[in-house]
N, C-alpha and C positions, 0 to 999 in steps of 0.2 A: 169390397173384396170380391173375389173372383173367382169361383172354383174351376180346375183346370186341371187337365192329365197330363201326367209327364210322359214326352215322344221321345227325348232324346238328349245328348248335353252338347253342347258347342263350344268348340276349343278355340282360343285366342293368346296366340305366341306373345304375339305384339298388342296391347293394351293398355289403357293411361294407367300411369306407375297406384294411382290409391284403386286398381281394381286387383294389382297384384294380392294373387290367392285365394281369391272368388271363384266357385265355380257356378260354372253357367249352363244353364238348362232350356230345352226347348220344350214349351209346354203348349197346350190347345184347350181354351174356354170348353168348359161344356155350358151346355142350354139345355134347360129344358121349358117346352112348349106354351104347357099350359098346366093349371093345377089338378089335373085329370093324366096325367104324362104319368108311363110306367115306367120310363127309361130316361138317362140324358142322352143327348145329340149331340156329337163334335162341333164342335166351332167352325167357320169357316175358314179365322184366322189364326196363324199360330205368335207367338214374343216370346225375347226371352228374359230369361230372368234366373237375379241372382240366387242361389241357392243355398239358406243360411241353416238348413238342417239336416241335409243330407239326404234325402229323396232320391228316390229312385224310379226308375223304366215305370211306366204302367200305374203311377202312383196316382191317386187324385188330389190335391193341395190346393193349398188357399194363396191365394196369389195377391199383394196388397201391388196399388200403381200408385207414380205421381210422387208428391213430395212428402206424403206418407211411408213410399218405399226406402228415403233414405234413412229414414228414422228406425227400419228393421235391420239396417245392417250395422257393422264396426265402425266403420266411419263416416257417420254424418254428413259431413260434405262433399263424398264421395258422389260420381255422377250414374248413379243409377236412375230406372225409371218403373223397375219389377222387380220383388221380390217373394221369395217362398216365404210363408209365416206361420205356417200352419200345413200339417201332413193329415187328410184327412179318415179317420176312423170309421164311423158311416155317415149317410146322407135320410133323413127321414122327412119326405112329404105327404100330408096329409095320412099319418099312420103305414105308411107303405115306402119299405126299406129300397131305395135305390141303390145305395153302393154301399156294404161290408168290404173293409180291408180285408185279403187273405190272411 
């Protein structure tokens, strides 16, 4: 899994018919450094993915890949490769709170 912030949603008029009614999100990995890190660090890259619980701008979420991700969405054989699975609440390293949800 993956934790990652969500940037943004990306809209798709036209799209194979088993994505009809999926929305789509642009999210960006966080890192963090080392086990001594007070903060995460944006990712370099951003993907997207599907969003199966409705997430929002700013959020931090768990992001499953691969052929794992089709198995969190409605339809199985649908051709995903990211999905949201998880919205997350906080982040706790080594006793030291990284990210509380508002």
């Amino acid at each position: 899994m993956i934790l990652a912030k969500v940037e943004g949603c990306v809209v798709a008029s036209k799209k194979n018919a088993k994505m009809t009614g999926n929305k789509f999100l642009l999210v960006r990995p966080m890192v963090i450094d080392s086990p001594n890190a007070g903060a995460f660090k944006p990712g370099l890259t951003t993907l997207v993915a599907v969003d199966s619980l409705g997430a929002g701008e700013n959020e931090i979420v768990l992001v499953v890949q691969g052929s794992s991700a089709r198995l969190g969405t409605d339809s199985p054989d649908s051709p995903v490769d990211a999905v949201v699975v998880g919205i997350v609440d906080t982040v706790d390293l080594s006793k030291k709170i990284l990210y509380r949800a508002p």
